[in-house]
C-alpha positions, 0 to 999 in steps of 0.5 A: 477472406483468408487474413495471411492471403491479403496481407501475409507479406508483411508478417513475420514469426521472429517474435515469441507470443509473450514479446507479441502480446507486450508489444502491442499492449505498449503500443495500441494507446498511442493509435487510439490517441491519433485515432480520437485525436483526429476525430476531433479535428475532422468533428469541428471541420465537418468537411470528410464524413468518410474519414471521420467513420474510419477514425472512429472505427478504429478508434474503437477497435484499438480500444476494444483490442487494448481492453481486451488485453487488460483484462486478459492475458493469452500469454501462459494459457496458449503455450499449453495449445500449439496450434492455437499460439500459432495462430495467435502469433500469425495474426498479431504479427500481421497487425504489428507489421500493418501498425509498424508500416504506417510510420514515415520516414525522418525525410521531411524536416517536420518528421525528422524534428519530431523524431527528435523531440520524441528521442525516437529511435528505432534500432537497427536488428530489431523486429518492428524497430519503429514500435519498439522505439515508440515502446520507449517513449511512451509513459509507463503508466499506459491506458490512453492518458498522452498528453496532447504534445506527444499525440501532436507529435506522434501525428506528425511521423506516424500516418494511419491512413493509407493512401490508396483508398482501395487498402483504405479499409486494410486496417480496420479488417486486421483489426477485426480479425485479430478481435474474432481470434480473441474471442474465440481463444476467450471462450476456449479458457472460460473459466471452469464451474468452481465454488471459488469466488476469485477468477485465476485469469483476473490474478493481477499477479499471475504473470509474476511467474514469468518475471521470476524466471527471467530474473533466474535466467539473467542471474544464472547467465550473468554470475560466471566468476571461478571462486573456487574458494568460496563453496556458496559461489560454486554452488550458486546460492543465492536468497530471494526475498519472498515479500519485497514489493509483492502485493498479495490481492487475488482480485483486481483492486479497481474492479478492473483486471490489469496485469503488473507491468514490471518487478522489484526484487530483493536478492541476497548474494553470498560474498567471498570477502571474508572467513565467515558466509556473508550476504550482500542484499541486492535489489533487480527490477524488471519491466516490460517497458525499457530502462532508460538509465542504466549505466553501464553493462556487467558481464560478471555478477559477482564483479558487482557484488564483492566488496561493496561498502556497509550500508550500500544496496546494489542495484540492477536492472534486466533489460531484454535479457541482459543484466545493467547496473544503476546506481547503489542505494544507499539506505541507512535505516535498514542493513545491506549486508548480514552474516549467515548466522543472522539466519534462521530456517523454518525448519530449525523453529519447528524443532522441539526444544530439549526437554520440551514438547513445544518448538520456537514457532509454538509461540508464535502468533497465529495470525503470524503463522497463517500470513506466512502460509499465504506467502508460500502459497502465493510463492508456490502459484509463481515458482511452480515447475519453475526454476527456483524451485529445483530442489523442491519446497522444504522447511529446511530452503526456508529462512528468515532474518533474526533481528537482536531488538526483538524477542522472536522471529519475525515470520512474516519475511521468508526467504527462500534458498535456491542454487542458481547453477546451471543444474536442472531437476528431472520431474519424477515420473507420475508413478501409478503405484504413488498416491500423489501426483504434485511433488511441490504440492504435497511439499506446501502441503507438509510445510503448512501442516507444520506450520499449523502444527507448531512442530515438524512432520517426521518423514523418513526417506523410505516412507511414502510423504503423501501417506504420512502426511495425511496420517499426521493430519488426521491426528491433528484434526482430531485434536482441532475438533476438540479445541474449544477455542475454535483456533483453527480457522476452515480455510486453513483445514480446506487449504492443507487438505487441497494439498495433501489429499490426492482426492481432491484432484478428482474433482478437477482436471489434475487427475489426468494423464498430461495436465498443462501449468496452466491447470495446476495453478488454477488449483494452487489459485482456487483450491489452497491460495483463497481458502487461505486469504478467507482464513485470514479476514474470518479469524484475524480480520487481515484483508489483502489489500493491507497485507503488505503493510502488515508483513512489511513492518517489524512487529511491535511487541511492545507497541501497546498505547493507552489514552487517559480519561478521569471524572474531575469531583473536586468542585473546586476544579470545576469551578476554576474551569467554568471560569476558564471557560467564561474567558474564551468567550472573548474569543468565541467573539472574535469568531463570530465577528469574522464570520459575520464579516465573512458572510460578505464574501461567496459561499466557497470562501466561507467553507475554505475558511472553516478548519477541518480536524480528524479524531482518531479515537473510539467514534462518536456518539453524543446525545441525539439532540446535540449530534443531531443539530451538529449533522445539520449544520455540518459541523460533523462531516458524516460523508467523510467519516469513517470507522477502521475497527472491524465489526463484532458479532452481534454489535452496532457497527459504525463510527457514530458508535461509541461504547468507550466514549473518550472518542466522544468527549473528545470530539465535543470539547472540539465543536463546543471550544471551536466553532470554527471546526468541523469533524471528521470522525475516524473511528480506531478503537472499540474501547481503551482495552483494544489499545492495550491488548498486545495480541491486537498491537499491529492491527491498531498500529495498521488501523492508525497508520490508513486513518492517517492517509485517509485523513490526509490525501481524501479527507484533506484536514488541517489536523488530526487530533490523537489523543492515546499514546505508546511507549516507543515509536510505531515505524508503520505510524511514523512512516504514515506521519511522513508520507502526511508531511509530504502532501500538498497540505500537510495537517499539523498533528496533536497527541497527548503526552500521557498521564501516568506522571513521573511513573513513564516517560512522555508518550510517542507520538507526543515526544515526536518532533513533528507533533505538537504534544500536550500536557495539562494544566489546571484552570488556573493554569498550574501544571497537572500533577499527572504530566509525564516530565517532558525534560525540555522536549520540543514542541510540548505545549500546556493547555487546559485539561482538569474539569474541561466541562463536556457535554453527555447523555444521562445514562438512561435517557439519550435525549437529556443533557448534563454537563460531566468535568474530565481530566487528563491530558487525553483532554488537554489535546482537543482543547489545544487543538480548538484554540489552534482550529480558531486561530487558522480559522480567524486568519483565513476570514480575516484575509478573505474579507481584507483588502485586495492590497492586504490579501496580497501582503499578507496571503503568505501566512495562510500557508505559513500557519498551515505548516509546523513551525509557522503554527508553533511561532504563533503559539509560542510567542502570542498565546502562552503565559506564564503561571506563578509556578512557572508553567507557560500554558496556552491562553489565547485571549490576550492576543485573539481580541476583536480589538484587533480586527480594526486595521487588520492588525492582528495579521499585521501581528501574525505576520512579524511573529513569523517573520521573527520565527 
């Protein structure tokens, strides 16, 4: 049965097939949300077998076409085969024109008061104006999650059925016409026999493509100023930020393929305000789904762009090709105007310095180096005979912002310089006398040579590229194979090869007389993109999924940490510090008289009540006895524990794995002085040297800032203990401490304060306002000569930390127990942790067992103590006392006593010191 013959009637051709393709994605949630609604309503009646079977069909027909179009999109692949687009449009306008004839008109009240709670409107001019008015008011984040008030009111003015039960079936046959079509066009762009792991039609971003050329499109329509005067505004140049809000996967996270919905990006405008080239950073998003708060509409881009204030970001939006402007951002942590002298090109770091065989970028890291290959490379998969690239891939287009706090260029950043005028580049003709078919390739190809190299590829105009590149390659082959080093990773020779060699295109389709975008992304997609991303994890451990965190901070030069870790000898110290120990056990009382009260109450109350507290150091291996019986009774969480260094060759990998053992001893001062804690183990370090490498700086800061996240959104702890240091504050660290703060239960952080004296000043994070730093003090409670000076620094607290007795195993015997004394305030930190951890325990056993009428009076304190200032009152005000030598060091005892369990009096006691604050 011919489709159009049926049904033709109601198709148009108006609408080009990506609009088609976006516009039934949008829109076929919503009818399979009517469709399982209703199946719902017709199973609980049981009264209409036949419309129950329609309902489910087309339940699952939309389902499956939604699907379909989430794993796959047709769009770019059919532009390449004209007449199979056409029928691809010819059949999907007919289901658009079949979904959009079954909406009702706003006659009847019922209809015309949904119309308005749903804001719908269609627009007159439009093609399919009531689909494109439901587009709007459906969620962004798509799928078939509606909540059940906008089903409800989507059933109300959208009928499925027909009415006549002849065309009853109509639908459903659409339907599953448009699914053969599918199918059949699935198969025509079956993936090719490849040795590449990837699949190109699973690229989450490939679509991207088709954002940049709108975003190039709008700003060339929308920039018509006559500055005469200003030679960056005739000419149109403009920087497009080639990492702002790109994430850089080549597989679907989840394991389901889905493409991006919508774009940010970063844009710098020249300004025509002054003497010397300015650029005004701009931010412009684009998405499928219509911007609902644009204020107002600018014809002229420059009108937006001149004279704005120092620290404001201009912010616009394309909407269905037309260009809106938002409000500004103001951002006052990073700057939105820069001279053209803060720029430096690619081209200029590659460039000998006098009197020297090496260039700027010879020192720079090679895992920098290689990120800023995969950027370009990832750039070159969406600008591809595309318009941002008119004047060709060049080291001389590519440039990155100098930053005067740091010693060297962070590379990881480009942007790339193009002129958005109305100029088009002519694509060379395919001369059978040039080896090299791919101009922009071969471009790639010569600027990740250079890059690899350090130094620049002299090319002369006359000389063919293809063949002095190649010739420079092989020179620098030869001096790779004789590197003993092995620096240069094979997916790196693999990708510049795949670029360069003319051979290579042999192998696939590109050798051909007329080859489709299609292909040659393919190849960019398989031959160079993965061999870079497998160079990448092999020789720097840099997966994917944290490449944006990795480009997306400034490198820490500096940013080396270490934690402290001394054998205490001295007996004297160690019998002062049996003796402090001797005095918790009046808390330790405290403890198991709650627990013993707790065992009153359910099973879920008595695990709620328990404190979870996250180590971020080197694992933990204790002896096997000890762990074991401690797995046993859970007190060490092995479901939500985890190890964030990567595997060495030839080692033991996982976080029970210890070979430094400070992440141990740690741990076991934790489980030994709070009972009521459990562990989760986040295993960050090797051994202290990973901490003071600088060649490993930003790989610890990124391993730092995921337990963070990992801790504080999956694990969900009360603290997380780190017991290291830096220097200067860690902007990745701190912006994973901020994200933790906005969390429905933020943990309360603990860091050491250092142990290098008067010599450094206290260490980050411990000086952080919103860690809780420790220092500190012998059993006695005098403060340690090795305490940084903490020149009034709040909140920095002394606890006990020369000779704490931890538990080991003999060197030659697992199995076997001894008791060794540690000093330093790497040690001090899990001590104030523990004695905090039985406090929050205590409390929340004391409520669970209390009163209905005292849970209700003192419920608040639970969340109160679970927040920054709320712990600080109480450990301020209730647990500290003063040493002769005037050091205030926590001594918990005096106030955690089961004295003060009758009457409920220490809640009673808890909650005035909060009050008073």
């Amino acid at each position: 049965m011919k489709l159009l013959s049926i049904f033709g009637f109601r198709a148009t051709l108006a609408c080009d097939t990506e609009d088609i393709y976006s516009l039934a994605f949008a829109v076929l949630p919503a009818f399979t949300a009517l469709a399982d609604s209703m199946c719902a309503v017709l199973e609980v009646s049981k009264c209409d077998a036949k419309r129950l079977d329609f309902y489910s069909c087309l339940t699952t027909k939309t389902l499956t076409l939604f699907d379909t179009f989430d794993k796959w999109d047709p769009t770019e692949r059919l532009k390449e085969f004209s007449a199979e687009e056409n029928d691809f449009r010819k059949t999907f306008s007919v289901v658009l024109s079949e979904l959009e004839f079954r909406f009702l008109n706003p006659g009847d009240d019922g209809v015309k008061l949904a119309y308005r709670r749903l804001d719908f409107k269609p627009r007159e001019g439009e093609t399919y104006p009531r689909l494109r008015a439901l587009k709007r008011i459906l969620p962004e984040t798509g799928g078939n999650r509606l909540n059940k008030r906008l089903v409800d009111d989507l059933r109300t003015i959208i009928r499925v059925e027909n009415k006549a039960t002849s065309k009853q079936l109509d639908i459903l046959e659409i339907l599953d016409e448009a699914l053969k079509l599918l199918n059949s066009l699935q198969q025509m762009d079956a993936e090719s026999d490849s040795t590449c792991p990837r699949n190109f039609s699973n690229y989450p971003s490939r679509n991207l493509r088709t954002f940049t050329k709108k975003l190039f499109d709008a700003i060339q329509r929308n920039w018509c100023c006559h500055c005469a005067g200003c030679p960056s505004h005739v000419s149109r140049k403009a920087r497009l930020n080639l990492t702002h809000h790109r994430q850089f996967e080549t597989a679907p996270t989840n394991g389901k393929p889905n493409l991006i919905g919508s774009a940010l990006f970063r844009v710098l405008f020249p300004t025509n305000n002054s003497r010397d080239l300015e650029w005004q950073d701009t931010e412009i998003s684009l998405k499928n789904q219509h911007h609902g708060k644009a204020e107002r509409r600018e014809h002229n881009l420059c009108g937006i762009i001149q004279g704005v204030k120092s620290g404001i970001r201009p912010r616009m939006a394309i909407v269905e090709q037309n260009l809106w402007q938002l409000h500004a951002d103001a951002d006052l942590l990073s700057p939105s105007q820069f001279r053209d002298s803060e720029f430096v090109s690619l081209k200029h770091l590659l460039q000998l310095r006098p009197g020297s065989n090496e260039s700027p970028l010879t020192s720079v890291r090679q895992e920098d180096r290689l990120v800023l290959s995969f950027i370009l490379t990832t750039s070159l998969l969406h600008f591809i005979r595309g318009p941002w690239l008119e004047a060709g891939f060049s080291s001389e287009n590519i440039c990155f912002l100098v930053s005067h706090s740091q010693p060297s260029v962070d590379i990881t950043k480009p942007y790339l310089t193009a002129s958005c005028a109305a100029l088009r580049r002519v694509e060379p003709s395919q001369d059978l006398n040039m080896p090299h078919l791919y101009p922009d390739i071969l471009s790639l190809g010569i600027i990740l040579l250079e890059i690899a190299r350090g130094v620049i590829v002299d090319i002369v105009e006359s000389d063919d590229r293809c063949c002095i590149a190649l010739k420079y390659m092989e020179k620098w082959t030869k001096i790779c194979e004789t590197d003993r080093s092995g620096g240069v990773p094979s997916g790196l020779h693999q990708a510049i090869s795949a670029c360069l060699d003319p051979n290579h295109f042999r192998d696939t389709v590109l050798d051909q007389e007329s080859v489709v975008d299609y292909e040659v992304r393919k190849y960019i997609f398989e031959r160079i993109l993965y061999p870079l991303e497998d160079a990448l994890l092999e020789a720097h451990q840099i997966q994917l999924s944290t490449l944006h965190d990795y480009i997306g901070w400034v490198k820490e030069t500096s940013g080396v940490g270490s934690f402290d870790h001394q054998d205490e000898i001295q007996s004297e110290k160690q019998l002062v510090a049996n003796e402090w120990y001797g005095y918790l056990e009046g808390v330790h009382n405290l403890v198991f008289e709650c627990k013993e009260r707790c065992e009153r109450v359910s099973k879920e109350a008595q695990k709620a009540a328990r404190v979870k507290v996250a180590i971020l150091d080197t694992g933990l291996k204790l002896p096997v006895p000890l762990q074991a019986n401690y797995e046993d009774e859970e007190r060490i969480n092995v479901h939500q524990s985890e190890t964030f260094a990567p595997q060495a060759k030839g080692a033991i990998h996982g976080w029970r794995v210890d070979d430094d053992g400070h992440g141990s001893r740690v741990s076991q001062i934790i489980l030994e002085f709070a009972p009521l804690a459990d562990l989760h183990i986040a295993k960050i370090f090797t051994t202290k040297d990973d901490l003071a490498n600088p060649n490993m700086a930003t790989q610890i800061h990124m391993r730092v800032a995921k337990a963070i996240n990992r801790a504080t959104n999956e694990w969900k702890v009360d603290m997380i203990v780190m017991c290291f240091g830096f220097d200067s504050p860690i902007r990745l660290i701190r912006d994973a401490m901020d994200e933790a703060a906005k969390a429905k239960k933020p943990p309360l952080f603990f860091a050491a304060t250092r142990n290098d004296g008067a010599h450094k000043p206290m260490a980050w994070p411990a000086r952080d306002r919103s860690v809780i730093g420790i220092s500190a003090t012998d059993g006695d409670g005098k403060a340690s000569s090795f305490n940084p000076l903490d020149k009034d620094i709040d909140p920095v607290f002394y606890a006990f930390g020369e000779g704490v007795p931890v538990k080991v195993a003999t060197p030659n015997d697992p199995d076997a127990i001894i008791t060794e004394y540690v000093s330093g305030t790497s040690y001090a930190t899990p001590v104030a942790a523990a004695l905090a951890a039985n406090l929050l325990g205590c409390v929340r056993m004391v409520v669970a067992t209390s009163s209905p009428e005292d849970q209700v009076i003192y419920n608040h304190i639970l969340a109160d103590l679970q927040r920054l200032d709320g712990m600080l009152a109480i450990l301020k005000h209730r647990m500290r006392m003063k040493h002769n030598d005037g050091t205030e060091s926590l001594l918990p005892w005096n106030f955690l006593k089961v004295e003060l369990l009758n009457d409920n009096k220490i809640l009673e006691d808890i909650a005035e010191t909060l009050k008073k604050g």
